[in-house]
Biopython code that builds the backbone (N, CA, C, O; Angstrom):
import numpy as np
from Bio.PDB.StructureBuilder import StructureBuilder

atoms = [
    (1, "UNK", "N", (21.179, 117.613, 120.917)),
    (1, "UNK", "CA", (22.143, 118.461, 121.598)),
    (1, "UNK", "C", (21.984, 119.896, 121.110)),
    (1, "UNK", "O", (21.623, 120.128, 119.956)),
    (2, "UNK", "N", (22.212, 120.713, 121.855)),
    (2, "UNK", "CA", (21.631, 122.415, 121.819)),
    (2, "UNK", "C", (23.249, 122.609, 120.727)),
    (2, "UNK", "O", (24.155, 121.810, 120.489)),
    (3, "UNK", "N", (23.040, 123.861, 120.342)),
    (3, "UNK", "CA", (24.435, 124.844, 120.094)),
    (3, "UNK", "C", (23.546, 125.923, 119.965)),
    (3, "UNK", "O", (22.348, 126.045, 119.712)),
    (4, "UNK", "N", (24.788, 126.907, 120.295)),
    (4, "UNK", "CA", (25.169, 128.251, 120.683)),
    (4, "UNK", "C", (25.158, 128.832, 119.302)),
    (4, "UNK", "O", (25.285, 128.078, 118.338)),
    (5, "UNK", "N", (24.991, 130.343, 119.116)),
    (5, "UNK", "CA", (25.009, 130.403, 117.838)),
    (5, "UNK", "C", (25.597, 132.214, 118.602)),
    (5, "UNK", "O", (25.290, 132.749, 119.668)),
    (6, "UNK", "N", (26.272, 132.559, 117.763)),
    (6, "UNK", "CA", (26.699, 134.308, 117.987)),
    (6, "UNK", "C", (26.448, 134.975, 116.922)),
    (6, "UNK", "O", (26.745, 134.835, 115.736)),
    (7, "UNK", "N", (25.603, 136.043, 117.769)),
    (7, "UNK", "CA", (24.629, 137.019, 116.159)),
    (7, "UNK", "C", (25.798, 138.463, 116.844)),
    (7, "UNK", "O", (26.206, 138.710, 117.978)),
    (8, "UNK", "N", (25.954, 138.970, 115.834)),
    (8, "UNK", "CA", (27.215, 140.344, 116.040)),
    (8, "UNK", "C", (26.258, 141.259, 114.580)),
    (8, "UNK", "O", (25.424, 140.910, 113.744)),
    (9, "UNK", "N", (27.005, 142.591, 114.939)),
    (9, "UNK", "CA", (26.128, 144.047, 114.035)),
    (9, "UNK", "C", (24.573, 143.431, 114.571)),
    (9, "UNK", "O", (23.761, 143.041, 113.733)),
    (10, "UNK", "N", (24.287, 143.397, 115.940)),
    (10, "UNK", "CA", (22.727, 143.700, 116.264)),
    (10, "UNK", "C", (22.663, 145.208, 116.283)),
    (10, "UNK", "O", (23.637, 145.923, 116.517)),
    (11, "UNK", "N", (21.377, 145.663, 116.004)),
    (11, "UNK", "CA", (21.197, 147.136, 116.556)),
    (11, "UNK", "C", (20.868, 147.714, 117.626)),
    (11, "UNK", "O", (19.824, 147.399, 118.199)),
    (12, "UNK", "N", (21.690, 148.666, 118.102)),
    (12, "UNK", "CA", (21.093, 148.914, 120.012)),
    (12, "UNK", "C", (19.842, 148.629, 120.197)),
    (12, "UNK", "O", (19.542, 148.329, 121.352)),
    (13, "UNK", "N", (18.634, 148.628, 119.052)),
    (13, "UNK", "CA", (17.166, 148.687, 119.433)),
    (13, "UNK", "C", (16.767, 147.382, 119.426)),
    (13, "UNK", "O", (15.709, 147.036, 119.951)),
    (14, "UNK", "N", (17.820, 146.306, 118.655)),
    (14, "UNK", "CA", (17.403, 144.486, 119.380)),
    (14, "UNK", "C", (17.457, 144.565, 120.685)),
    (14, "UNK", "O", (18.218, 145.202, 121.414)),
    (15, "UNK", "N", (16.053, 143.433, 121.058)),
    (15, "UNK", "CA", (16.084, 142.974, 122.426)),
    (15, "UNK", "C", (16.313, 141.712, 122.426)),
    (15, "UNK", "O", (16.751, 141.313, 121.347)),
    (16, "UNK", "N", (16.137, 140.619, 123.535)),
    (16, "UNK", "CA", (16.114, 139.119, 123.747)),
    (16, "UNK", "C", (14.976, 138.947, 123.311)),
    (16, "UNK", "O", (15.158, 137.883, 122.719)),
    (17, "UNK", "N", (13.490, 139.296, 123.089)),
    (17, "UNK", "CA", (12.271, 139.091, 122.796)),
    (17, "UNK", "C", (12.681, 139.136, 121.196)),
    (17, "UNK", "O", (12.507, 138.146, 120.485)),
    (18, "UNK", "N", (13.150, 140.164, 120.775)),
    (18, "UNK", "CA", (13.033, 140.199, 118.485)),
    (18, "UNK", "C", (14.124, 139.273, 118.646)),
    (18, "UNK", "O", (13.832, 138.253, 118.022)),
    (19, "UNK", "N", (15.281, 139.163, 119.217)),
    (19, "UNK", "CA", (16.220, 138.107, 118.869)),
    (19, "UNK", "C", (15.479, 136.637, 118.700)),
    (19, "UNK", "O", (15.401, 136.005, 117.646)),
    (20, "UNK", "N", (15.043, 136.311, 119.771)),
    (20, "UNK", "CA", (13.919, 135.113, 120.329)),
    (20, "UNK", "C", (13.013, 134.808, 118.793)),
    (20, "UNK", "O", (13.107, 133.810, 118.079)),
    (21, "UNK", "N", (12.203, 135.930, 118.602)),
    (21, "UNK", "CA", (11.511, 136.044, 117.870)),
    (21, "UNK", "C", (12.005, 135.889, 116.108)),
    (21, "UNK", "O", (11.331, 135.741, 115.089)),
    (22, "UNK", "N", (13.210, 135.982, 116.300)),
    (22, "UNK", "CA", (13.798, 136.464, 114.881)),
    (22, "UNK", "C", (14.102, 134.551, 114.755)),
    (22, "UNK", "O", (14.225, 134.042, 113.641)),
    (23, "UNK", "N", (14.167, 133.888, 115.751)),
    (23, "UNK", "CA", (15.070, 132.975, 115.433)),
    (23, "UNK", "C", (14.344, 131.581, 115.470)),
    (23, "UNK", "O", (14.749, 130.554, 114.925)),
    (24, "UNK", "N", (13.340, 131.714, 116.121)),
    (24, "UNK", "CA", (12.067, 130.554, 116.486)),
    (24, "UNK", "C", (11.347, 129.923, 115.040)),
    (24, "UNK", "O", (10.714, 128.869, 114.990)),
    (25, "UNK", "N", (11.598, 130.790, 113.962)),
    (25, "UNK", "CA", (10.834, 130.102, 112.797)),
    (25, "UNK", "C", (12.113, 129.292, 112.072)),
    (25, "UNK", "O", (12.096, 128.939, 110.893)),
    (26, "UNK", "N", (13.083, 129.094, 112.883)),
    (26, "UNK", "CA", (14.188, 127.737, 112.254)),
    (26, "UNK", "C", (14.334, 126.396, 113.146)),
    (26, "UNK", "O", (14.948, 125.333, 113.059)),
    (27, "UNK", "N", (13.435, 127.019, 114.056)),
    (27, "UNK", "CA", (13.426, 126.068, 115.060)),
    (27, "UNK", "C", (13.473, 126.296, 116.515)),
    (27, "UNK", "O", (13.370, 127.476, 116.851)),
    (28, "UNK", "N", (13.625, 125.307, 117.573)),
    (28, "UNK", "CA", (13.465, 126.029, 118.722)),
    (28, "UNK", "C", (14.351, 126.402, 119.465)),
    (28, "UNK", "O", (15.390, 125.754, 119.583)),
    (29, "UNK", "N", (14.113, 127.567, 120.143)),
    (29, "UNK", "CA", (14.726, 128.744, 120.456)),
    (29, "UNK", "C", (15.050, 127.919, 122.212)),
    (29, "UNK", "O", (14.093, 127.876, 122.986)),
    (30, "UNK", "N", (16.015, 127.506, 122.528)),
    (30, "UNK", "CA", (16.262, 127.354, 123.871)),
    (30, "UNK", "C", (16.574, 128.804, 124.795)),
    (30, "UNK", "O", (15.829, 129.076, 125.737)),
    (31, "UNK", "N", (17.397, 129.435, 124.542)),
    (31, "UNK", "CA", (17.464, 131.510, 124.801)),
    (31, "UNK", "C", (17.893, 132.029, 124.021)),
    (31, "UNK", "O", (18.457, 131.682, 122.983)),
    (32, "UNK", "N", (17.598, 133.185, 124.579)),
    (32, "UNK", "CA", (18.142, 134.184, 123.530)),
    (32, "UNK", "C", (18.221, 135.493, 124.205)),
    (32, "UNK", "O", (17.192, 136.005, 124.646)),
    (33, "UNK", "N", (19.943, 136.364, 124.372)),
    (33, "UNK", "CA", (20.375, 136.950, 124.991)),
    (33, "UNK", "C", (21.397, 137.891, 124.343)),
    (33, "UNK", "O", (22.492, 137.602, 123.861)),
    (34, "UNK", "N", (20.549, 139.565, 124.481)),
    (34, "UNK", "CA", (21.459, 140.474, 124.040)),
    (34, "UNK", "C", (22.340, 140.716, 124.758)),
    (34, "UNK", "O", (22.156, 140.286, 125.896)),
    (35, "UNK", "N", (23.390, 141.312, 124.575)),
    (35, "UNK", "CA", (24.687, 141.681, 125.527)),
    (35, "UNK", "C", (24.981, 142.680, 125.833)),
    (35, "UNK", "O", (25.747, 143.340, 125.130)),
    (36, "UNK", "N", (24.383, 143.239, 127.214)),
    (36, "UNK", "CA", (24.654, 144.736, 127.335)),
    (36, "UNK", "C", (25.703, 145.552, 128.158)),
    (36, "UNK", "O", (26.523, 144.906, 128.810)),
    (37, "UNK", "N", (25.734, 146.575, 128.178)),
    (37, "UNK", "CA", (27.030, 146.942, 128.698)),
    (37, "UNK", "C", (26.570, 147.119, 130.467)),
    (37, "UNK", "O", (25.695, 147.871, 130.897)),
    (38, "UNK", "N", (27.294, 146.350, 131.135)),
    (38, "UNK", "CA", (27.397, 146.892, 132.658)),
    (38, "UNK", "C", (26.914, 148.109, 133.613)),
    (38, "UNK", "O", (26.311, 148.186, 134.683)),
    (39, "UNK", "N", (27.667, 149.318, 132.389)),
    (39, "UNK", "CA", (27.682, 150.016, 133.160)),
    (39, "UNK", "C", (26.504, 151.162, 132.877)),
    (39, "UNK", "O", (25.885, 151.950, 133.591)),
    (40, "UNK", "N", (26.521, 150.867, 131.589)),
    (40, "UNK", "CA", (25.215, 152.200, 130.940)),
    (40, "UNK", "C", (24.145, 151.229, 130.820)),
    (40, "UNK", "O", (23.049, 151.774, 130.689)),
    (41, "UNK", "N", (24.113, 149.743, 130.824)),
    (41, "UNK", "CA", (23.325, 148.699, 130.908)),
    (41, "UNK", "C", (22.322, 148.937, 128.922)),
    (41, "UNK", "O", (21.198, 148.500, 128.679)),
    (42, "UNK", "N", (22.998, 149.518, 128.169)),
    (42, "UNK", "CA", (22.850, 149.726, 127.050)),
    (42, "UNK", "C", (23.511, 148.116, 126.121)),
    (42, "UNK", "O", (24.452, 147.382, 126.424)),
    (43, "UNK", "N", (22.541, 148.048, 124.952)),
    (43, "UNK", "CA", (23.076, 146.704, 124.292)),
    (43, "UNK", "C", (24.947, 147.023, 123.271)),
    (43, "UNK", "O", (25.323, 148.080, 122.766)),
    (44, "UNK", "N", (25.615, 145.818, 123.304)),
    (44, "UNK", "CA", (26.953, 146.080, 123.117)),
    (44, "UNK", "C", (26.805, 145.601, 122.204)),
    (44, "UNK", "O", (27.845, 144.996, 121.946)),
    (45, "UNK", "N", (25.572, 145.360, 120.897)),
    (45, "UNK", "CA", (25.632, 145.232, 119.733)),
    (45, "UNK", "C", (26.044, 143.747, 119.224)),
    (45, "UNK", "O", (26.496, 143.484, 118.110)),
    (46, "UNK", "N", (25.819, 142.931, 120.164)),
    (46, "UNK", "CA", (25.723, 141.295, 119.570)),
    (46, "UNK", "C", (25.239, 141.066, 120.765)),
    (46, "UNK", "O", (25.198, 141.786, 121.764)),
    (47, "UNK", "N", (24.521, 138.957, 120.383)),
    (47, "UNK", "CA", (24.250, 138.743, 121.223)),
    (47, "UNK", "C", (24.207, 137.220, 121.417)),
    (47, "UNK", "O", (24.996, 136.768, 120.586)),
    (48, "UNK", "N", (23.530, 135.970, 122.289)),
    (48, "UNK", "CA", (24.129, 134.836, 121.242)),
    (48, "UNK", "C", (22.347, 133.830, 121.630)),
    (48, "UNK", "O", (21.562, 134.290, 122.458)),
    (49, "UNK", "N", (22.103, 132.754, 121.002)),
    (49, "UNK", "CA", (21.116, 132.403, 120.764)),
    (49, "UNK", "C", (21.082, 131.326, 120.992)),
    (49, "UNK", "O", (22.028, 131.333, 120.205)),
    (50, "UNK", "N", (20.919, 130.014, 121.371)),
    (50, "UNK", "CA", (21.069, 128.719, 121.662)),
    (50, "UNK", "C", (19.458, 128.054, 121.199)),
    (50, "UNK", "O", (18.328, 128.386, 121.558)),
    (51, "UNK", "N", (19.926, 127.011, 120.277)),
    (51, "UNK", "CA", (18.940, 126.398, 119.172)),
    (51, "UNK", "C", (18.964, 124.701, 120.052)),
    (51, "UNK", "O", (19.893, 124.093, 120.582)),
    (52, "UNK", "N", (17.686, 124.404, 119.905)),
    (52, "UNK", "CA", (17.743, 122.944, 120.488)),
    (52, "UNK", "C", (18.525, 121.696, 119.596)),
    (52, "UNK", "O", (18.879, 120.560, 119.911)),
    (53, "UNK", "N", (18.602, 122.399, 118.468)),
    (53, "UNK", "CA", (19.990, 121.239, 117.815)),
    (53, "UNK", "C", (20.296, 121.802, 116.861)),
    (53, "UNK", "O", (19.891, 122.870, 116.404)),
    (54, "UNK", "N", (21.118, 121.026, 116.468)),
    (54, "UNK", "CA", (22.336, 121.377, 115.182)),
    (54, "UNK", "C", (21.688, 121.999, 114.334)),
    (54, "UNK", "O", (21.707, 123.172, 113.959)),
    (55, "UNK", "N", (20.985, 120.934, 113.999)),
    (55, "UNK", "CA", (20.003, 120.703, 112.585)),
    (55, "UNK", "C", (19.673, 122.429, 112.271)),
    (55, "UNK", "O", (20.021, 122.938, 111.205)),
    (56, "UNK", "N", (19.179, 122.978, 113.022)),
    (56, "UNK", "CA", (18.207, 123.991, 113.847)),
    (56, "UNK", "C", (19.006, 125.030, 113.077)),
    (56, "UNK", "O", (18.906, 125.660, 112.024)),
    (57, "UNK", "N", (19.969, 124.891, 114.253)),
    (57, "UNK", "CA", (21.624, 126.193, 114.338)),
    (57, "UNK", "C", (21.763, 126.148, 112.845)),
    (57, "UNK", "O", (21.508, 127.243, 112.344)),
    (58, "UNK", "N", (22.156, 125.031, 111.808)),
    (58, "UNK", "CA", (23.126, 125.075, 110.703)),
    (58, "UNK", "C", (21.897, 125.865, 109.955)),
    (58, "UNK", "O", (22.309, 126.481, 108.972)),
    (59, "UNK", "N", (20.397, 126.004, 110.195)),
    (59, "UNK", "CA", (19.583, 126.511, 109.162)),
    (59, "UNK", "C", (19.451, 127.750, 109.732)),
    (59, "UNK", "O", (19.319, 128.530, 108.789)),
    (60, "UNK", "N", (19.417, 128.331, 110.731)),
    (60, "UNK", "CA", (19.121, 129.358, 110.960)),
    (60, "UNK", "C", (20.383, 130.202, 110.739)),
    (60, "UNK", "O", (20.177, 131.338, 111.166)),
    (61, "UNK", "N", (22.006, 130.016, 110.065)),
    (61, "UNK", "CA", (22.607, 130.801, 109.919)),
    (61, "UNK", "C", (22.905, 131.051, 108.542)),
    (61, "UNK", "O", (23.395, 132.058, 108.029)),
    (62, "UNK", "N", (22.428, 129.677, 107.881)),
    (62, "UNK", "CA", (22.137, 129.404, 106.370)),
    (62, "UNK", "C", (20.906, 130.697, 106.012)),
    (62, "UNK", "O", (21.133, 131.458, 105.071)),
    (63, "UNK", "N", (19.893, 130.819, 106.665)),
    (63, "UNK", "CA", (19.126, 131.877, 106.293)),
    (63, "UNK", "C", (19.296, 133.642, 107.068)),
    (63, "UNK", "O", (18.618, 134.617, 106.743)),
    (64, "UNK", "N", (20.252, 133.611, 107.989)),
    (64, "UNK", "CA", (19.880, 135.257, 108.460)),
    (64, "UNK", "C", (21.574, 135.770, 108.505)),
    (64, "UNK", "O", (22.024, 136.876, 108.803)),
    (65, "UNK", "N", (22.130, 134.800, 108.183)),
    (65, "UNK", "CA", (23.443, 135.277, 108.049)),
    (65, "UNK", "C", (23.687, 136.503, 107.009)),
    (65, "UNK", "O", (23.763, 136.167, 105.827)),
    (66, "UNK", "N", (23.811, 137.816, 107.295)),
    (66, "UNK", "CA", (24.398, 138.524, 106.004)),
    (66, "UNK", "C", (22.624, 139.242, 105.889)),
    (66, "UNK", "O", (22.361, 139.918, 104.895)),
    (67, "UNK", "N", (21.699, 139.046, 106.806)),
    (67, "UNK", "CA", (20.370, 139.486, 106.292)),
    (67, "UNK", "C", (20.495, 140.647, 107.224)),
    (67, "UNK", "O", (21.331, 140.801, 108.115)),
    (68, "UNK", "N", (19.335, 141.588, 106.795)),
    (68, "UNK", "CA", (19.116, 143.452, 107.519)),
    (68, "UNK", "C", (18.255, 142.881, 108.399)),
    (68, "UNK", "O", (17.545, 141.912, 108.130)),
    (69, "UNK", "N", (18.309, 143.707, 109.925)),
    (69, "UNK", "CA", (17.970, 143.490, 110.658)),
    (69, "UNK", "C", (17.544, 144.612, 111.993)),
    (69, "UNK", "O", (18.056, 144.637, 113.112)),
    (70, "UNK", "N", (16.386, 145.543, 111.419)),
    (70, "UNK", "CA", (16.576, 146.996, 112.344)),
    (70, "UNK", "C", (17.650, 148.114, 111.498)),
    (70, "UNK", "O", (18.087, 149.142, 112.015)),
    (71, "UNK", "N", (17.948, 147.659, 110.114)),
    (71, "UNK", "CA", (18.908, 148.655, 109.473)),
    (71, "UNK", "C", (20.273, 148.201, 109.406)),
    (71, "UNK", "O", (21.163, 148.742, 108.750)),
    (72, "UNK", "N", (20.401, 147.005, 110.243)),
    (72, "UNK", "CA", (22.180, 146.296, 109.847)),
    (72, "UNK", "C", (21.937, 145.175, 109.491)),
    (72, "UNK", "O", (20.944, 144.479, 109.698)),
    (73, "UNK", "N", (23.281, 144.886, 108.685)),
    (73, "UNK", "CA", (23.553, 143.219, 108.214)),
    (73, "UNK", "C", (24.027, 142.790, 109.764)),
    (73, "UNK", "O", (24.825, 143.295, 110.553)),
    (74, "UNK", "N", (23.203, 141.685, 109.818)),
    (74, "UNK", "CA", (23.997, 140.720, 111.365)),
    (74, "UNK", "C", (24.793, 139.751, 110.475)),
    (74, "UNK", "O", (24.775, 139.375, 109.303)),
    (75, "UNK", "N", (25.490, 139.531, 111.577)),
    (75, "UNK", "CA", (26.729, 137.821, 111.335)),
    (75, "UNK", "C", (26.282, 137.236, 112.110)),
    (75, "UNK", "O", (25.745, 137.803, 113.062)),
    (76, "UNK", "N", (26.332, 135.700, 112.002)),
    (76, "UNK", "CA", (25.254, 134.438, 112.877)),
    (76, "UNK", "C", (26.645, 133.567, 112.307)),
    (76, "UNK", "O", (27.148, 133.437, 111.192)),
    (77, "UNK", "N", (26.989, 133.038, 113.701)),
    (77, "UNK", "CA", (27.982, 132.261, 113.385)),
    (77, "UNK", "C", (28.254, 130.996, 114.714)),
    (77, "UNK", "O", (28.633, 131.508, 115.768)),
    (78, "UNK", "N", (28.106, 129.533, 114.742)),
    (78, "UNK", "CA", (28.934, 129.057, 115.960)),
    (78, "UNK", "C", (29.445, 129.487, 116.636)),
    (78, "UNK", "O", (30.640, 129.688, 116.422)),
    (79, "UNK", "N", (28.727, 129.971, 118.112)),
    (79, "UNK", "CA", (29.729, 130.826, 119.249)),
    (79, "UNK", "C", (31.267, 129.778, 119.832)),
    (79, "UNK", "O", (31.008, 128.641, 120.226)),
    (80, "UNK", "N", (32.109, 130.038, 119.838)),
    (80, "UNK", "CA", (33.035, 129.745, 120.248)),
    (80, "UNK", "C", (33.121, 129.766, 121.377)),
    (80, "UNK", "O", (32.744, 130.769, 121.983)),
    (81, "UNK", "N", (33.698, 128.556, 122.119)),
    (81, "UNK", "CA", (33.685, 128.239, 123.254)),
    (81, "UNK", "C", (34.161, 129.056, 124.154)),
    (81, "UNK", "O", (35.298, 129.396, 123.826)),
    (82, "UNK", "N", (33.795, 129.570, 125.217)),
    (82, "UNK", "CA", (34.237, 130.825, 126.136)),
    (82, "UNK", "C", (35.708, 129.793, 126.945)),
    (82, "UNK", "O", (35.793, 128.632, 127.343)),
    (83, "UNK", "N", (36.711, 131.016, 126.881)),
    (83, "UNK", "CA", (38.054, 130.401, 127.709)),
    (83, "UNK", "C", (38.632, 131.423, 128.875)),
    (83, "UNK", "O", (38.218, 132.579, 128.797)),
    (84, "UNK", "N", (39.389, 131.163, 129.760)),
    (84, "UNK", "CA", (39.810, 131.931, 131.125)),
    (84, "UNK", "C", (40.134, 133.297, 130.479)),
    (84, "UNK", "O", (39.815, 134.429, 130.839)),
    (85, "UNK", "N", (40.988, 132.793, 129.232)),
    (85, "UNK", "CA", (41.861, 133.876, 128.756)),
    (85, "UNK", "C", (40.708, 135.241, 127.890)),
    (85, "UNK", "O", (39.956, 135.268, 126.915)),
    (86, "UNK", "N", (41.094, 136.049, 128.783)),
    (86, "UNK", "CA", (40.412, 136.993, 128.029)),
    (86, "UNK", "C", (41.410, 138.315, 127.663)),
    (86, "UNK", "O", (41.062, 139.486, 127.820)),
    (87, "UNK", "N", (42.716, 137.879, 127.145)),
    (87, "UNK", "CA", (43.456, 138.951, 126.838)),
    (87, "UNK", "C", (43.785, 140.070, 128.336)),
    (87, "UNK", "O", (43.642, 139.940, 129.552)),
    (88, "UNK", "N", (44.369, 141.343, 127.265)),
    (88, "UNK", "CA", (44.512, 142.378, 128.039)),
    (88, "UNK", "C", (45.731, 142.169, 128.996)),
    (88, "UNK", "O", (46.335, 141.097, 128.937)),
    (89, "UNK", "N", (46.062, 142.989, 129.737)),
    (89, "UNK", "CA", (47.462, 143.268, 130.904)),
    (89, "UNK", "C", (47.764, 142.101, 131.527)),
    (89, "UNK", "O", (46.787, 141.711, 132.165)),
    (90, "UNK", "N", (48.667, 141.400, 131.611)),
    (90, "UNK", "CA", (49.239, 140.561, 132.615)),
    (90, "UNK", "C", (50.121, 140.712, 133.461)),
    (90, "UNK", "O", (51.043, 141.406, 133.031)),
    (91, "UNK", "N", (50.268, 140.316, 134.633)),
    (91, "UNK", "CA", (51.813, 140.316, 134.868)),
    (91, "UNK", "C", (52.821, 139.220, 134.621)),
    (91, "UNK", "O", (52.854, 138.241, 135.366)),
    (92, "UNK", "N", (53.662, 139.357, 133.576)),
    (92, "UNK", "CA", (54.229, 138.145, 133.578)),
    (92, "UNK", "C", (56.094, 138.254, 133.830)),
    (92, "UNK", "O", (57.087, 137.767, 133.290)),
    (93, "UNK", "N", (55.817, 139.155, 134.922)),
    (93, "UNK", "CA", (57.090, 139.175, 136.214)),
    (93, "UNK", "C", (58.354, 139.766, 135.320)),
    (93, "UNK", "O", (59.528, 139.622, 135.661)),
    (94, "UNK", "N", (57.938, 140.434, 134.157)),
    (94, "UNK", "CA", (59.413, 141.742, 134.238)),
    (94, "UNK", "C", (58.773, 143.034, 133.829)),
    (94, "UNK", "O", (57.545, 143.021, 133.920)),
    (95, "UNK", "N", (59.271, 144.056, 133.436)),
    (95, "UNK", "CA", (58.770, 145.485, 132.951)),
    (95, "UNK", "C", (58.523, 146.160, 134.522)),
    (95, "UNK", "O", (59.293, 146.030, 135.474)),
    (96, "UNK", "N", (57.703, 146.638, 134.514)),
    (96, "UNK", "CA", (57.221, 147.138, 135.895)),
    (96, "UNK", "C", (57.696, 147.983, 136.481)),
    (96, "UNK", "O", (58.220, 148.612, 135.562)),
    (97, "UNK", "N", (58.026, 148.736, 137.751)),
    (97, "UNK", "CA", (58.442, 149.895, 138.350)),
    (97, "UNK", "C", (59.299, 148.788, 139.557)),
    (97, "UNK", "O", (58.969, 147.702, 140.034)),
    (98, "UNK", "N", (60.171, 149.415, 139.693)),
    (98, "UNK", "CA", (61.581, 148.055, 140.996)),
    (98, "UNK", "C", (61.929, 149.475, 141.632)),
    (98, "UNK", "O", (62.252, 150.522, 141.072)),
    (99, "UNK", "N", (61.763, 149.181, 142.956)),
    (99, "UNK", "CA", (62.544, 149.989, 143.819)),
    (99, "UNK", "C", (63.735, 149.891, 144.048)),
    (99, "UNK", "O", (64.195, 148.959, 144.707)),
    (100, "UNK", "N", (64.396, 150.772, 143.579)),
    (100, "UNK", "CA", (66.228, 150.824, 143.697)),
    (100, "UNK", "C", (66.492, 150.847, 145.108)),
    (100, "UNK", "O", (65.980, 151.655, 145.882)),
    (101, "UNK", "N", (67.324, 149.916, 145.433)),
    (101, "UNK", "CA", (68.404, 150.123, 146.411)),
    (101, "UNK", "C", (69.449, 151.030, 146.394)),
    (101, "UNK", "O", (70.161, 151.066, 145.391)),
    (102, "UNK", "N", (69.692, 151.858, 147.441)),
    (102, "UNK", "CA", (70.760, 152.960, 147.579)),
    (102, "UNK", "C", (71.797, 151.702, 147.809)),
    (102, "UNK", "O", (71.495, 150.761, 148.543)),
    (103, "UNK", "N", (73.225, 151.791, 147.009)),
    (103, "UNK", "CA", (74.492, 151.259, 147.027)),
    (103, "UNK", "C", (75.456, 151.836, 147.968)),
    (103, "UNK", "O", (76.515, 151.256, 147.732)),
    (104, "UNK", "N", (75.632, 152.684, 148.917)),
    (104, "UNK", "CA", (76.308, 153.746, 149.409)),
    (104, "UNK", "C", (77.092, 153.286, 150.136)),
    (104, "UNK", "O", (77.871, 154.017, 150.748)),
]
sb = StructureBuilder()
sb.init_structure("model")
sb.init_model(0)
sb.init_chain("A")
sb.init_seg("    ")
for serial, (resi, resn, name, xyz) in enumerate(atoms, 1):
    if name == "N":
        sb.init_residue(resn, " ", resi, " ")
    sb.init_atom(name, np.array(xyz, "f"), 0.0, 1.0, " ", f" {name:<3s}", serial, name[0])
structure = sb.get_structure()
């Protein structure tokens, strides 16, 4: 079974190829994907890596966790499961702007 692994403090100058590359001598590399921004299409400085098993994942964070990488320490950690909730504004039906009724 694969896992996900989340590398964070990448440097704008990581790609998916040095990520790929960085991560293949713990084992095999199923992808590997920097995260860039939309709109400037520039990297957002992590990215996440998917290892063909555990075994794989638990060694490859045992060795690059906390290691320099292009000039930063990365964090390599079990990506956490993605959920609906992604924070930020809701409406949850009070606050808001109410149009007054004239009483007259």
């Amino acid at each position: 079974m694969s896992k996900k692994l989340f590398v964070g403090n990448l440097s704008f100058e990581v790609t998916d190829f040095d990520l790929e590359d960085l991560f293949k001598q713990y084992g095999e590399v199923v992808s590997a994907k920097v995260i860039l921004d939309r709109d400037t299409s520039r990297s957002r400085g992590f990215g996440f890596v998917e290892m063909s098993s555990e075994s794989s994942a638990q060694s490859s964070i045992d060795a690059l966790n906390g290691t320099e990488v292009k000039g930063r320490a990365i964090n390599v950690s079990i990506a956490k499961e993605r959920t609906d909730d992604r924070g930020g504004f809701r409406n949850s039906g009070g606050g808001g702007f109410k149009k007054r009724r004239n009483s007259y």
